[in-house]
Predicted model as a PDB file, atoms N, CA, C, CB and O in Angstrom, pLDDT in the B-factor column:
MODEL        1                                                                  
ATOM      1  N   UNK A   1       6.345  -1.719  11.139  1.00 93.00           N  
ATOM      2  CA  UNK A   1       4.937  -1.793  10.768  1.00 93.00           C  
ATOM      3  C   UNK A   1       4.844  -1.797   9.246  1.00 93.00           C  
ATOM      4  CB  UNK A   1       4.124  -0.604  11.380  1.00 93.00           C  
ATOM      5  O   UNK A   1       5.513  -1.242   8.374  1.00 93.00           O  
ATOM      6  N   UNK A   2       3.855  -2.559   9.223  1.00 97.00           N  
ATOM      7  CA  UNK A   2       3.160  -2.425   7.401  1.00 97.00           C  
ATOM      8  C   UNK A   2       2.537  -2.010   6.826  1.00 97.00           C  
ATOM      9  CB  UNK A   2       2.706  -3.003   6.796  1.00 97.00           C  
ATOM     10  O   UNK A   2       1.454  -2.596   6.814  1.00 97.00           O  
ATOM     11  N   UNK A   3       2.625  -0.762   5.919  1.00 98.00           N  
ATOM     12  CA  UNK A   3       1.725  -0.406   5.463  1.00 98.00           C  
ATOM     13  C   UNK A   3       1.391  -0.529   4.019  1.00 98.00           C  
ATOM     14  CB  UNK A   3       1.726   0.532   5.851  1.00 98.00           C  
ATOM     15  O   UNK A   3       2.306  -0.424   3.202  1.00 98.00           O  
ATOM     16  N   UNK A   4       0.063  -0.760   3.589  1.00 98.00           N  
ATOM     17  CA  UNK A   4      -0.424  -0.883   2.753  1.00 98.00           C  
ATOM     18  C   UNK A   4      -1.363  -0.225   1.636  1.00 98.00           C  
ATOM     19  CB  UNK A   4      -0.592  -1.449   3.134  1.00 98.00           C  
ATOM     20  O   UNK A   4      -2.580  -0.366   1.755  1.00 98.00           O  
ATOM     21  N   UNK A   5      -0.797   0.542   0.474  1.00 98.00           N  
ATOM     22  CA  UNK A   5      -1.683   1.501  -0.059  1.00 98.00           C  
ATOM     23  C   UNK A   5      -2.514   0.881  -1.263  1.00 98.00           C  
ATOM     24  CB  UNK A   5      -0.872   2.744  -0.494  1.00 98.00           C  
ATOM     25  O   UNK A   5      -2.016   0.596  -2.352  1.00 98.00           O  
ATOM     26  N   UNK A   6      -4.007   0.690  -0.878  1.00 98.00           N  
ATOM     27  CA  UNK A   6      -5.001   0.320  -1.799  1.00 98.00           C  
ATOM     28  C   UNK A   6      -6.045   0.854  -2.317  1.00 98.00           C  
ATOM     29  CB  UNK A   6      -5.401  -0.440  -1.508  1.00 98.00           C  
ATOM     30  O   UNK A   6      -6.432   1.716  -1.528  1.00 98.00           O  
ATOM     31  N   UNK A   7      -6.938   0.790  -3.530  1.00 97.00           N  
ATOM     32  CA  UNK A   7      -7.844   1.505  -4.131  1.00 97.00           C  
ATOM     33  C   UNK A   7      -8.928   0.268  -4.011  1.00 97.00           C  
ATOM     34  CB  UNK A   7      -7.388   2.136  -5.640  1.00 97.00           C  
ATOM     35  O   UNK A   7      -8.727  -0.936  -3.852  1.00 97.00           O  
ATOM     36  N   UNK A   8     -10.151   1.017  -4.147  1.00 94.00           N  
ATOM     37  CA  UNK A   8     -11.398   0.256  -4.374  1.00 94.00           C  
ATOM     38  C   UNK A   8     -11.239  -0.252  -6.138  1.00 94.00           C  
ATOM     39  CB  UNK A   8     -12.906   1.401  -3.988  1.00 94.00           C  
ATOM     40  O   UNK A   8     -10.792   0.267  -7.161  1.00 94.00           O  
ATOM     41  N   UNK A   9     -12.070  -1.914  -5.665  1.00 94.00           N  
ATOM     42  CA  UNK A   9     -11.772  -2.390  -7.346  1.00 94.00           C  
ATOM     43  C   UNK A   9     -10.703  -2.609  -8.002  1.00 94.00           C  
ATOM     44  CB  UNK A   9     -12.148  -1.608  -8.205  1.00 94.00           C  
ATOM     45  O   UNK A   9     -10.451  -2.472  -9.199  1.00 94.00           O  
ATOM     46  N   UNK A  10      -9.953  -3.038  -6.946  1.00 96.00           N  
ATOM     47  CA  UNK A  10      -8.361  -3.270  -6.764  1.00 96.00           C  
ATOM     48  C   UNK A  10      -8.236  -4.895  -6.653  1.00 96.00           C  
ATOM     49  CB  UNK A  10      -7.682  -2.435  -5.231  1.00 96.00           C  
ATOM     50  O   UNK A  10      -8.104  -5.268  -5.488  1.00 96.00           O  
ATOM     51  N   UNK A  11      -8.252  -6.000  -7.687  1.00 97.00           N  
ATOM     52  CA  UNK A  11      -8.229  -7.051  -7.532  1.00 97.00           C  
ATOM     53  C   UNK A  11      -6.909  -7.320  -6.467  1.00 97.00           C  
ATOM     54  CB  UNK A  11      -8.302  -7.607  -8.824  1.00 97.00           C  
ATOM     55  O   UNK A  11      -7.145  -7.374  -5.260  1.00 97.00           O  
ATOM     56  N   UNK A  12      -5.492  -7.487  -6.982  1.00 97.00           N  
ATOM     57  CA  UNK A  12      -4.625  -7.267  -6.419  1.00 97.00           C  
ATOM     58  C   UNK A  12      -4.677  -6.812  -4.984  1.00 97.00           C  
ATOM     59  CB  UNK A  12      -4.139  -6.646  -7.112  1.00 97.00           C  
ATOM     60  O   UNK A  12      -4.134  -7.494  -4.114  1.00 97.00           O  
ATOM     61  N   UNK A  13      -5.240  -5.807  -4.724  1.00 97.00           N  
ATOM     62  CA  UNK A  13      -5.003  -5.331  -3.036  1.00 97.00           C  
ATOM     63  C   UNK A  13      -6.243  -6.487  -2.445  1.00 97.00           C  
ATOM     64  CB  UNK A  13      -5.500  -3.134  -2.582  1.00 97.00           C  
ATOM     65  O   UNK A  13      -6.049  -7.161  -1.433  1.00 97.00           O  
ATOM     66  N   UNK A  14      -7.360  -6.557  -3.167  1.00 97.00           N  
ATOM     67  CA  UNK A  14      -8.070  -7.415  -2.542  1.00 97.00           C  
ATOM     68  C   UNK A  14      -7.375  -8.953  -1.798  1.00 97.00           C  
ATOM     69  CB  UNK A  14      -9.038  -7.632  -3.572  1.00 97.00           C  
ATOM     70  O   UNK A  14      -7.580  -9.307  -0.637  1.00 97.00           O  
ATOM     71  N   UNK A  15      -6.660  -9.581  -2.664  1.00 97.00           N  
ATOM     72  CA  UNK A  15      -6.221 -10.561  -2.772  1.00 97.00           C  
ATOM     73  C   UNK A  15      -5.065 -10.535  -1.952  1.00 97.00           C  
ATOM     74  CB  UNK A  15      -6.130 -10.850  -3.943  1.00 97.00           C  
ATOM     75  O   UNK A  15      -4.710 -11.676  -1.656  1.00 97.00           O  
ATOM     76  N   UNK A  16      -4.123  -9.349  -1.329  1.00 97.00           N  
ATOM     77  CA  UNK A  16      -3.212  -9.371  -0.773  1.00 97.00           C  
ATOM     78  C   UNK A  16      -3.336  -9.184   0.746  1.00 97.00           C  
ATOM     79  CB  UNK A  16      -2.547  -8.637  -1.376  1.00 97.00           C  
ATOM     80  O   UNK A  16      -2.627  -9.656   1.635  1.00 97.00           O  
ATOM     81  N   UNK A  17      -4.747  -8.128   0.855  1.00 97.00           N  
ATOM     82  CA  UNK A  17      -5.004  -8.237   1.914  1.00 97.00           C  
ATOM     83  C   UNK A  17      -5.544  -9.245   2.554  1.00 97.00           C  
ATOM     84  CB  UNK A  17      -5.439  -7.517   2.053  1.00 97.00           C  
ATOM     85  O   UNK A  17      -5.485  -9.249   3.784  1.00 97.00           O  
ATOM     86  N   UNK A  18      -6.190 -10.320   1.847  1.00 97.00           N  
ATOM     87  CA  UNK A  18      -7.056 -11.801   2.347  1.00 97.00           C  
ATOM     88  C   UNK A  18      -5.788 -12.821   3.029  1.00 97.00           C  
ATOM     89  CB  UNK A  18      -7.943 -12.804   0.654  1.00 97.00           C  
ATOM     90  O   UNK A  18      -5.753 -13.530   4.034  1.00 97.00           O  
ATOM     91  N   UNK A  19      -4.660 -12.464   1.805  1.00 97.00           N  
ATOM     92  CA  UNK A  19      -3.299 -13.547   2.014  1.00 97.00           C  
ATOM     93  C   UNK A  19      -2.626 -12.816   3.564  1.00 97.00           C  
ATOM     94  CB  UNK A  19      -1.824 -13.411   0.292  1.00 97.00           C  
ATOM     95  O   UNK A  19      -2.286 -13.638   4.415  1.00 97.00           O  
ATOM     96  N   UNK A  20      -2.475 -11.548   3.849  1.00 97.00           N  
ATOM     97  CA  UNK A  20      -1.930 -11.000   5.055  1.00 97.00           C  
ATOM     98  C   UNK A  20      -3.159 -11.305   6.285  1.00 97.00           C  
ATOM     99  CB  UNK A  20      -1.563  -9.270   4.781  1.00 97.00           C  
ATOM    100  O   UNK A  20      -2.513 -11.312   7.333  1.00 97.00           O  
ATOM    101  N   UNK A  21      -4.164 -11.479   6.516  1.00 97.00           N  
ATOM    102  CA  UNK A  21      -5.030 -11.567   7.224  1.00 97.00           C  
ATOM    103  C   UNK A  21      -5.350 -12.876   7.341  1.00 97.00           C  
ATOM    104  CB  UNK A  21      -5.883 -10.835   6.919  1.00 97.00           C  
ATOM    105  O   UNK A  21      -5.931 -13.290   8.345  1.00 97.00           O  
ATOM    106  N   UNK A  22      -5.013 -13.650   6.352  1.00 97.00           N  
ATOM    107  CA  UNK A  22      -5.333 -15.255   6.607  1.00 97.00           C  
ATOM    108  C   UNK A  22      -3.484 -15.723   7.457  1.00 97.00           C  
ATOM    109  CB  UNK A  22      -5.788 -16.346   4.475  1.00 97.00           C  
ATOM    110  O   UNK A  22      -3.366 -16.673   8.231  1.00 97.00           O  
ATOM    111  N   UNK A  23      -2.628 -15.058   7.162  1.00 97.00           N  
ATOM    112  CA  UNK A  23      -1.200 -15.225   7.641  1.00 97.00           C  
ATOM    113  C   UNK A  23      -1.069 -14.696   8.739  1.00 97.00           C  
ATOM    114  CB  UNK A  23      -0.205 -14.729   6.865  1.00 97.00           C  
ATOM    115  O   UNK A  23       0.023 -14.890   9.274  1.00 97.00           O  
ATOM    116  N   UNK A  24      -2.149 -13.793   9.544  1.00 97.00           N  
ATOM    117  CA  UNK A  24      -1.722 -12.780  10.716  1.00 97.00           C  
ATOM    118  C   UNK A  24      -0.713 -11.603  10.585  1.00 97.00           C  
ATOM    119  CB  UNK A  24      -1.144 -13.563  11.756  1.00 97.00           C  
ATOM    120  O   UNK A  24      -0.016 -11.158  11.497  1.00 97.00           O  
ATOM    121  N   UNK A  25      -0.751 -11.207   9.388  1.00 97.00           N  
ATOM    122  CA  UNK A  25       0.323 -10.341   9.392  1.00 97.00           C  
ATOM    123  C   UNK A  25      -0.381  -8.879   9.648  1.00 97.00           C  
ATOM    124  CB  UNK A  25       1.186 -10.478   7.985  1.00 97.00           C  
ATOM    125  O   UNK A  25      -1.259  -8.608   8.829  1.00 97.00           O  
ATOM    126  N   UNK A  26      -0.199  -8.182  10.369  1.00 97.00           N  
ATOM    127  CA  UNK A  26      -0.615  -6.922  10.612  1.00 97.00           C  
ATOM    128  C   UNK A  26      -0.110  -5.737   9.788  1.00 97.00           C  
ATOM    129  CB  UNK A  26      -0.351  -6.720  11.853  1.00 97.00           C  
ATOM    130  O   UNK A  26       1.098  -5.559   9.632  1.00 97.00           O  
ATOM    131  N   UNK A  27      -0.992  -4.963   9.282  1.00 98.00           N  
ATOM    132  CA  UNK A  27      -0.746  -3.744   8.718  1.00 98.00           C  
ATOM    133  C   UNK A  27      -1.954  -2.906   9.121  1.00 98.00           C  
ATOM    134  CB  UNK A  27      -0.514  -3.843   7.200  1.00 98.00           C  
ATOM    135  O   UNK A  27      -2.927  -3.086   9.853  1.00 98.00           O  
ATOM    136  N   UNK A  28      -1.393  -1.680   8.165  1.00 98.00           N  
ATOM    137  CA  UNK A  28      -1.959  -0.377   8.292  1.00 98.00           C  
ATOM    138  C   UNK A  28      -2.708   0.155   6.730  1.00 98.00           C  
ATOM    139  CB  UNK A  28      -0.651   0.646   8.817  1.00 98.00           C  
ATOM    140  O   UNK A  28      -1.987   0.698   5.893  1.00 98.00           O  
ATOM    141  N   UNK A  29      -4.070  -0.047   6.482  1.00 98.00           N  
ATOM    142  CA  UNK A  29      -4.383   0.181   5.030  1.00 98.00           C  
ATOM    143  C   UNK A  29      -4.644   1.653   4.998  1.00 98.00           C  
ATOM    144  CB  UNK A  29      -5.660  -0.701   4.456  1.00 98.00           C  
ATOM    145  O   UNK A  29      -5.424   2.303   5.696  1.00 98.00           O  
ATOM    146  N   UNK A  30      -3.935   2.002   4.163  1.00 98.00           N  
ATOM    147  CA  UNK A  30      -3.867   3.664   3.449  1.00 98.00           C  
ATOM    148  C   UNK A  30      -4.654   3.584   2.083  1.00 98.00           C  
ATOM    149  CB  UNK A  30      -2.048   4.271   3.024  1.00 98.00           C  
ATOM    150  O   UNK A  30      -4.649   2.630   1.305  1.00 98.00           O  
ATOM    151  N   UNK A  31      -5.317   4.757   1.951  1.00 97.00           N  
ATOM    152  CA  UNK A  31      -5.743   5.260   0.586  1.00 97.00           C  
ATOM    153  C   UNK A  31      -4.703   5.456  -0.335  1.00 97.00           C  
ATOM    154  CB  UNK A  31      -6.433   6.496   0.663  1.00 97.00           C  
ATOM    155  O   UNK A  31      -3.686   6.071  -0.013  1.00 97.00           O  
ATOM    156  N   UNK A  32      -4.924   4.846  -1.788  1.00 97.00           N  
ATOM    157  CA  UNK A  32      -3.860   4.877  -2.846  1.00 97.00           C  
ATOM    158  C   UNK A  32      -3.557   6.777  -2.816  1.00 97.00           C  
ATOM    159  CB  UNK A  32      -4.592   4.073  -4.636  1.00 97.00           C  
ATOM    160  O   UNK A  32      -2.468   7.291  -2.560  1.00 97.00           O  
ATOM    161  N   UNK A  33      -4.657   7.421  -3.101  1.00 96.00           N  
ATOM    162  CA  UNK A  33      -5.163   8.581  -3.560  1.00 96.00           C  
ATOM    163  C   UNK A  33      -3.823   9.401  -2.361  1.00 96.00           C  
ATOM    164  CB  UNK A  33      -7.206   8.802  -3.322  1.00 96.00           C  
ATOM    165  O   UNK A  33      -3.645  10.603  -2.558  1.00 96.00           O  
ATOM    166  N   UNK A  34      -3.098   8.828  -1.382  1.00 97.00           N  
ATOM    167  CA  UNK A  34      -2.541   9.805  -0.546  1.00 97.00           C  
ATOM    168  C   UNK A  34      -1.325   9.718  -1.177  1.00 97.00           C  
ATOM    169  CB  UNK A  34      -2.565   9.610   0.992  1.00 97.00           C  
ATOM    170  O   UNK A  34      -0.572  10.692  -1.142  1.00 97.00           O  
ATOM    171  N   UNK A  35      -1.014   8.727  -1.740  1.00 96.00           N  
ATOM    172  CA  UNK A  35       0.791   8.689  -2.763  1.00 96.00           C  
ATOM    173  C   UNK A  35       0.703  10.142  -3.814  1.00 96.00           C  
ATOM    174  CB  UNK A  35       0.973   6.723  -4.301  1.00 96.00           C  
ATOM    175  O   UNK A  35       1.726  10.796  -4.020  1.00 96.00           O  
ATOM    176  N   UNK A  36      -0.586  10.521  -4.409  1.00 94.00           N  
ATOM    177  CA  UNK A  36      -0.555  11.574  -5.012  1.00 94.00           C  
ATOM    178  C   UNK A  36      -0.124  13.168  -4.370  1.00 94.00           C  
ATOM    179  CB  UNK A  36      -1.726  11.473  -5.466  1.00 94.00           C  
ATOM    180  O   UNK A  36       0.433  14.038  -5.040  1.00 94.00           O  
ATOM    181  N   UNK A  37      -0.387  13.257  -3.419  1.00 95.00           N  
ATOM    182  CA  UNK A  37      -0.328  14.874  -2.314  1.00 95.00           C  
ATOM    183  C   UNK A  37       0.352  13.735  -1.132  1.00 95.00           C  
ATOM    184  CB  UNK A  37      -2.510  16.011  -1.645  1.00 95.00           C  
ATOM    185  O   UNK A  37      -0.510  13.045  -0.587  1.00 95.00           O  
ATOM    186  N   UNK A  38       1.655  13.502  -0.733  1.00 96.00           N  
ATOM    187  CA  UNK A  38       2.103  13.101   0.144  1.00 96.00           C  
ATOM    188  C   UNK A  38       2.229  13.491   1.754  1.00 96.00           C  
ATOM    189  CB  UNK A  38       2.865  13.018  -0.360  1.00 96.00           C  
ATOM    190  O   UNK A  38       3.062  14.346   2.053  1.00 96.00           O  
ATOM    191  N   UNK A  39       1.463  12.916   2.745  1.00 95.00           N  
ATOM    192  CA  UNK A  39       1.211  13.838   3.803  1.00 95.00           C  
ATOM    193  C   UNK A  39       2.385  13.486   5.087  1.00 95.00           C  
ATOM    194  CB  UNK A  39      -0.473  13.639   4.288  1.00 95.00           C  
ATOM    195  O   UNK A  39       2.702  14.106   6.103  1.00 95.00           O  
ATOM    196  N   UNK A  40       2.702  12.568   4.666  1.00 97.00           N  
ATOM    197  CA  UNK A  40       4.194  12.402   5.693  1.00 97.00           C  
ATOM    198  C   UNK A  40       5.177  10.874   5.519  1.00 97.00           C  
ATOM    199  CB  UNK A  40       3.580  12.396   7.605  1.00 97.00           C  
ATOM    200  O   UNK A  40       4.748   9.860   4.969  1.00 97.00           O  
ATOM    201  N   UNK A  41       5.971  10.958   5.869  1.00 97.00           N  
ATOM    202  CA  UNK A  41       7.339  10.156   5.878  1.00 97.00           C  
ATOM    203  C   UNK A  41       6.811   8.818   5.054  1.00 97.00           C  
ATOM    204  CB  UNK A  41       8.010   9.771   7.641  1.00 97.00           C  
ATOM    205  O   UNK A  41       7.392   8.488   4.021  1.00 97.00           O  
ATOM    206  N   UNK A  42       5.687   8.067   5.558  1.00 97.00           N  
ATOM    207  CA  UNK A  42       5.989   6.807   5.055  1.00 97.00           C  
ATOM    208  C   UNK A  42       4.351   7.212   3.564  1.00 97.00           C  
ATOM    209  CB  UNK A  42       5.833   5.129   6.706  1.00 97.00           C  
ATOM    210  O   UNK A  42       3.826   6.138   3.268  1.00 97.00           O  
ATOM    211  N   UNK A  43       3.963   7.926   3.118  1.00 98.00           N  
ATOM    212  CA  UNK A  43       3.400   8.549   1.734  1.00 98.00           C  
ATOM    213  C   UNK A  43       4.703   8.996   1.445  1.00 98.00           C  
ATOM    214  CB  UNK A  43       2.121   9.806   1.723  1.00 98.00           C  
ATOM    215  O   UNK A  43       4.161   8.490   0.462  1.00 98.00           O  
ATOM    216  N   UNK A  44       5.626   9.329   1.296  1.00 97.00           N  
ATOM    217  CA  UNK A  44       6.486  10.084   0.597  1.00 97.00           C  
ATOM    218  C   UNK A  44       7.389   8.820  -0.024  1.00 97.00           C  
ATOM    219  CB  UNK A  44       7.274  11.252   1.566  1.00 97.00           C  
ATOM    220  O   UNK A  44       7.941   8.928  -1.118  1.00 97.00           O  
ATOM    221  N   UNK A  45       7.488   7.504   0.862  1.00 97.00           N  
ATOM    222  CA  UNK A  45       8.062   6.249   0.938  1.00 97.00           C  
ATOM    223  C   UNK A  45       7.326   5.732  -0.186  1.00 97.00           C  
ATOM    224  CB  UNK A  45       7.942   5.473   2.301  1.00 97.00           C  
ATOM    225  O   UNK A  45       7.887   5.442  -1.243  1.00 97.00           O  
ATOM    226  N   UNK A  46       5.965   5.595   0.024  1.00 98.00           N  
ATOM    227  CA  UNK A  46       5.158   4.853  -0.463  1.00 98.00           C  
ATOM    228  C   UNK A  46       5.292   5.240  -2.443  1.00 98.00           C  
ATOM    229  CB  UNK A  46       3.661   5.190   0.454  1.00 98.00           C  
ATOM    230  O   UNK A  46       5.471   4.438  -3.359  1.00 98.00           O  
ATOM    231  N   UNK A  47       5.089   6.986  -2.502  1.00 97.00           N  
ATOM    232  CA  UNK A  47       5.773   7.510  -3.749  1.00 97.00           C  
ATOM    233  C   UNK A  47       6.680   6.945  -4.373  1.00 97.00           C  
ATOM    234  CB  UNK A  47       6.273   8.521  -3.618  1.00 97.00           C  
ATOM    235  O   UNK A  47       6.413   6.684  -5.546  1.00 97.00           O  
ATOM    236  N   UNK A  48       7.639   6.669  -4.011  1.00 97.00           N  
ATOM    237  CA  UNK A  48       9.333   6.001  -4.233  1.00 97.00           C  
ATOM    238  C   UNK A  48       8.529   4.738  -4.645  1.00 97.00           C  
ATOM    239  CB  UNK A  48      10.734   5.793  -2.576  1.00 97.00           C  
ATOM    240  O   UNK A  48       8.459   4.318  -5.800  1.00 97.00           O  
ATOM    241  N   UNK A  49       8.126   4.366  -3.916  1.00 97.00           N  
ATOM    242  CA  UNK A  49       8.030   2.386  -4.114  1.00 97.00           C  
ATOM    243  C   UNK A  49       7.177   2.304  -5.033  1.00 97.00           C  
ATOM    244  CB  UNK A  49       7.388   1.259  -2.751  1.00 97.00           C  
ATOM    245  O   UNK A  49       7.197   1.274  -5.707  1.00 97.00           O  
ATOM    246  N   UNK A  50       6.057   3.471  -5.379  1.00 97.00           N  
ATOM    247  CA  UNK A  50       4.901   2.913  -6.687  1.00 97.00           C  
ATOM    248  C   UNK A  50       6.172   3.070  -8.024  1.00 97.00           C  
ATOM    249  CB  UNK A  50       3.003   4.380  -7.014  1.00 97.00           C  
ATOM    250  O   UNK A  50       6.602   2.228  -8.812  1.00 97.00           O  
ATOM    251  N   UNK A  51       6.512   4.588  -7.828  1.00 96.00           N  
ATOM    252  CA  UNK A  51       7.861   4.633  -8.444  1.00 96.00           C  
ATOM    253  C   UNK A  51       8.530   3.580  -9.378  1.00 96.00           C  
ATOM    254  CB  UNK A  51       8.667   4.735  -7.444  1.00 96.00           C  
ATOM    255  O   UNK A  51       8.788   3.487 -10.578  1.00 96.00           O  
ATOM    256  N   UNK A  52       8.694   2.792  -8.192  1.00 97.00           N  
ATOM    257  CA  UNK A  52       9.501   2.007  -8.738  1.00 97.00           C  
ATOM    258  C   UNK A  52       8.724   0.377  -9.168  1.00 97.00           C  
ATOM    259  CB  UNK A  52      10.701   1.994  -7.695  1.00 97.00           C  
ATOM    260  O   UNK A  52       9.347  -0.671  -9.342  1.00 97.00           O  
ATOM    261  N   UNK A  53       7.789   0.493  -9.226  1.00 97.00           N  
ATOM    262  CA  UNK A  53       6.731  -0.507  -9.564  1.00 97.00           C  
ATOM    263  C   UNK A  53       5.928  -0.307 -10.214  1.00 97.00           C  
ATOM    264  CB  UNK A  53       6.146  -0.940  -8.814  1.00 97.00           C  
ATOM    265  O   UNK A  53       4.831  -0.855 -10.105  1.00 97.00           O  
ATOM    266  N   UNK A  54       6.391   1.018 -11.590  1.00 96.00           N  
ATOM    267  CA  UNK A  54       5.180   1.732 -12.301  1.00 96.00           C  
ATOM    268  C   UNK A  54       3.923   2.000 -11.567  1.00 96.00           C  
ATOM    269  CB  UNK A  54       4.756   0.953 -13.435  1.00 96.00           C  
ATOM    270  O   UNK A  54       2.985   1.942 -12.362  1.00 96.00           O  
ATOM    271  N   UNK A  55       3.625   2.208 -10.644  1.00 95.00           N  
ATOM    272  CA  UNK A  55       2.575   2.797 -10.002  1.00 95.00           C  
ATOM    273  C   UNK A  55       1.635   1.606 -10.294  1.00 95.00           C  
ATOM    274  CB  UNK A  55       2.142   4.307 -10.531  1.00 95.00           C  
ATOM    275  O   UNK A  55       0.618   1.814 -10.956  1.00 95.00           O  
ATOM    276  N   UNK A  56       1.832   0.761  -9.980  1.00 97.00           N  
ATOM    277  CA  UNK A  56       1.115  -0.754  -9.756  1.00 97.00           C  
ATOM    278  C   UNK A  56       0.364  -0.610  -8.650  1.00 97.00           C  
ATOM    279  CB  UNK A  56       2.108  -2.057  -9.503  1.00 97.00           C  
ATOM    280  O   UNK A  56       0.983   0.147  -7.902  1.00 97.00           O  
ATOM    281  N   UNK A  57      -0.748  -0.978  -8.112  1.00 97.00           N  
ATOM    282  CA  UNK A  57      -1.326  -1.132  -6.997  1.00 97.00           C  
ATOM    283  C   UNK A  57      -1.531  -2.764  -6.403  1.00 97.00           C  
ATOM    284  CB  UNK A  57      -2.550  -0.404  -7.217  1.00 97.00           C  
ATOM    285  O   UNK A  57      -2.160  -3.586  -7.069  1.00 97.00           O  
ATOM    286  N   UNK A  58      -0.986  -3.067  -5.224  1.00 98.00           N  
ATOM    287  CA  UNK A  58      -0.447  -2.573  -4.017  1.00 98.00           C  
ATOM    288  C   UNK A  58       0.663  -1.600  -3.975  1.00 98.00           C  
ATOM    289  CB  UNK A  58      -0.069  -3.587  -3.341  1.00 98.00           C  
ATOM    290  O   UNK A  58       1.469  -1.527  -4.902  1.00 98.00           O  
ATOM    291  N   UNK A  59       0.713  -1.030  -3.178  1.00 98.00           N  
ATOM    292  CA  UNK A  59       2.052  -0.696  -3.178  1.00 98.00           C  
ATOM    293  C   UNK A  59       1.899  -0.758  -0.919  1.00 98.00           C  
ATOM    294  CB  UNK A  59       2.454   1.291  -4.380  1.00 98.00           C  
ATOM    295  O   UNK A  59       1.115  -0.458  -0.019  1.00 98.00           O  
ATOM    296  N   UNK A  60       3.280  -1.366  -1.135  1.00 97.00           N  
ATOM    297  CA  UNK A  60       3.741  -2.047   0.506  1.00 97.00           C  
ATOM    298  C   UNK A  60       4.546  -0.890   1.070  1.00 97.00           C  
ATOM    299  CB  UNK A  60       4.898  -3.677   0.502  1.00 97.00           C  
ATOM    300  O   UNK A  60       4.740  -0.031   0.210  1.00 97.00           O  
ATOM    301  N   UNK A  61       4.982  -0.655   2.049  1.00 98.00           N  
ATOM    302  CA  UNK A  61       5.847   0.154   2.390  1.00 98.00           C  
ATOM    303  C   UNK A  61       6.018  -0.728   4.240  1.00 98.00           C  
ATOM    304  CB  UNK A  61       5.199   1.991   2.108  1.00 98.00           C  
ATOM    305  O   UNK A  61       5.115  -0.875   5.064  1.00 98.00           O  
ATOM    306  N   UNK A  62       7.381  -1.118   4.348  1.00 95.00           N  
ATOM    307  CA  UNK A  62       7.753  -1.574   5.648  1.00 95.00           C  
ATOM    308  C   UNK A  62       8.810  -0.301   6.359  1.00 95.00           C  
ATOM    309  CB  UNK A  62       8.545  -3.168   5.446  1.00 95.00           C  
ATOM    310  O   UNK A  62       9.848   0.228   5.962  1.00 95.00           O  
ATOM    311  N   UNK A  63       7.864  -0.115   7.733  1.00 90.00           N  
ATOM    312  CA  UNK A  63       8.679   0.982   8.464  1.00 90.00           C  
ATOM    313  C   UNK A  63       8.682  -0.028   9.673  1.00 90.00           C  
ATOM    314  CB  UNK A  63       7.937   2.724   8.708  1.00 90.00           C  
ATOM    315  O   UNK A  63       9.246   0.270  10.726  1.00 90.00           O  
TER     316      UNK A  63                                                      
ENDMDL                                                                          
END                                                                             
């Protein structure tokens, strides 16, 4: 599964979610705000990956 962590006023997530939904690709949209207080396995994932993407928004996480 895909999940997807986005903020409001988020050009980028806007635009990524239109491209996954016009492609059929299914995900799961998460609040950016949960990478901060991590509440389980794939937020703790999601941490790592902004991490490593300077805390860019989207941030993807595939489980």
């Amino acid at each position: 599964m895909k999940y997807l962590y986005t903020a409001q006023d988020c050009p980028k997530c806007d635009t990524l979610k239109k491209k996954y939904k016009g492609e059929g690709v299914q995900f799961i949209e998460r609040n950016a705000d949960r990478i901060k207080q991590p509440d389980d396995e794939i937020d703790q994932e999601a941490l790592v990956q902004a991490s490593m993407q300077n805390m860019e928004l989207p941030v993807e996480v595939d489980i």
